[in-house]
C-alpha positions as CSV (number, residue, x, y, z in Angstrom):
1,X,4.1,-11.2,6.3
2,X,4.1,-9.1,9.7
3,X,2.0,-6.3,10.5
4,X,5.2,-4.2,10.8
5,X,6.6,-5.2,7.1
6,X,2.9,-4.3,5.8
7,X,3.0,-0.9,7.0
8,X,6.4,-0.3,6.5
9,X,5.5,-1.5,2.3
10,X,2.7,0.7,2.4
11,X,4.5,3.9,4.2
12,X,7.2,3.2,1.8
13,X,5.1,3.1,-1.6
14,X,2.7,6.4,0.1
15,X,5.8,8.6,0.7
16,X,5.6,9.5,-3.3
17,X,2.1,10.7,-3.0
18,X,0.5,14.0,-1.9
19,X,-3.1,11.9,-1.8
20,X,-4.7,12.7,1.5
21,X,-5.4,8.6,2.4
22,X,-1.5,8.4,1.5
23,X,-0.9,11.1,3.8
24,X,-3.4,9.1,6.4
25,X,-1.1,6.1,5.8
26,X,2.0,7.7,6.7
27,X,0.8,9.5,10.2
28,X,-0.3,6.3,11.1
29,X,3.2,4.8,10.5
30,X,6.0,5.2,13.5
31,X,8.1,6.4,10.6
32,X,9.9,9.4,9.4
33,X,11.2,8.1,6.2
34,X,10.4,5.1,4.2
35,X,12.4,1.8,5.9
36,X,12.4,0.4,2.0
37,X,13.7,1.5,-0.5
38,X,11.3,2.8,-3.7
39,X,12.7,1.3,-6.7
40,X,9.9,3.2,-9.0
41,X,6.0,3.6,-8.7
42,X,2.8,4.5,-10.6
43,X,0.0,6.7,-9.6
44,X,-3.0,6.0,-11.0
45,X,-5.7,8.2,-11.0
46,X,-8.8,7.6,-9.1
47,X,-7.3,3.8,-8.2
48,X,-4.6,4.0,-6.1
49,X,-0.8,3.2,-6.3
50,X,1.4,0.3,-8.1
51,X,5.2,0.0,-7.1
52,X,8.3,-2.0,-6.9
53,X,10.0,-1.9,-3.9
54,X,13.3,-3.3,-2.3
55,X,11.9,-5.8,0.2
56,X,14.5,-8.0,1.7
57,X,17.1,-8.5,-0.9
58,X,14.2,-8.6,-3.4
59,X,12.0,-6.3,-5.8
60,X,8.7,-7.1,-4.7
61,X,5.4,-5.0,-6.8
62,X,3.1,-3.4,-4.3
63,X,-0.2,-2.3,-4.7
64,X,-1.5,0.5,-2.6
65,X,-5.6,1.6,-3.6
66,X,-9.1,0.5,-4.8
67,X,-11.0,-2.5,-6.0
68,X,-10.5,-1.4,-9.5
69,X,-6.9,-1.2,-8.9
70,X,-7.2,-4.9,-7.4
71,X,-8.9,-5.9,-10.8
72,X,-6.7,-4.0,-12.8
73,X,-3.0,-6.5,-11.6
74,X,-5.6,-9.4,-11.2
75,X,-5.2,-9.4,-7.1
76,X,-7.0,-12.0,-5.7
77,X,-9.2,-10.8,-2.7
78,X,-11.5,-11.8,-0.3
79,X,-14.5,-9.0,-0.4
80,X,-16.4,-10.3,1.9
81,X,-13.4,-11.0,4.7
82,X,-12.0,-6.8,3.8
83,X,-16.0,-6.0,4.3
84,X,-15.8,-7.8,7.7
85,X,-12.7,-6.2,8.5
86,X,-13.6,-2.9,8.1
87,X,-16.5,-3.1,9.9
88,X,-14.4,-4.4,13.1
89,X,-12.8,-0.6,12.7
90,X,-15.7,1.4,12.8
């Protein structure tokens, strides 16, 4: 998946939040409405966001958050390559 598809999920899923890291998400975007379409979504406190959005002719579930949120839908990720990445920010 592209970079641009990736924040265009995420901007899309964040629009239905008032969470300051969603509101980070979407200034970062060069949107000024979501590209997607929001078929429903699911805050959950204290872990993030999970949704379903219209992606290319297709409902696709997106998950915007934490760790816990990660463990919670059984996403399989890399902790040490995110660690890495997020070091090459700073």
């Amino acid at each position: 998946m592209r970079e641009d598809d990736l924040i265009a999920l995420a901007y899309t899923v964040e629009s239905a939040c008032m969470h300051p890291i969603a509101r980070a998400i979407m200034d970062y975007a060069p949107y000024n409405e979501p590209i997607f379409k929001l078929e429903s979504s699911q805050n959950r406190n204290g872990e993030g966001v999970a949704a379903m959005v219209r992606f290319r002719e297709k409902s696709l579930r997106v998950y915007c958050g934490n760790i816990k949120l990660m463990d919670k839908f059984n996403v399989n990720l890399d902790v040490n390559q995110l660690r890495e990445n997020m070091h090459s920010l700073e």
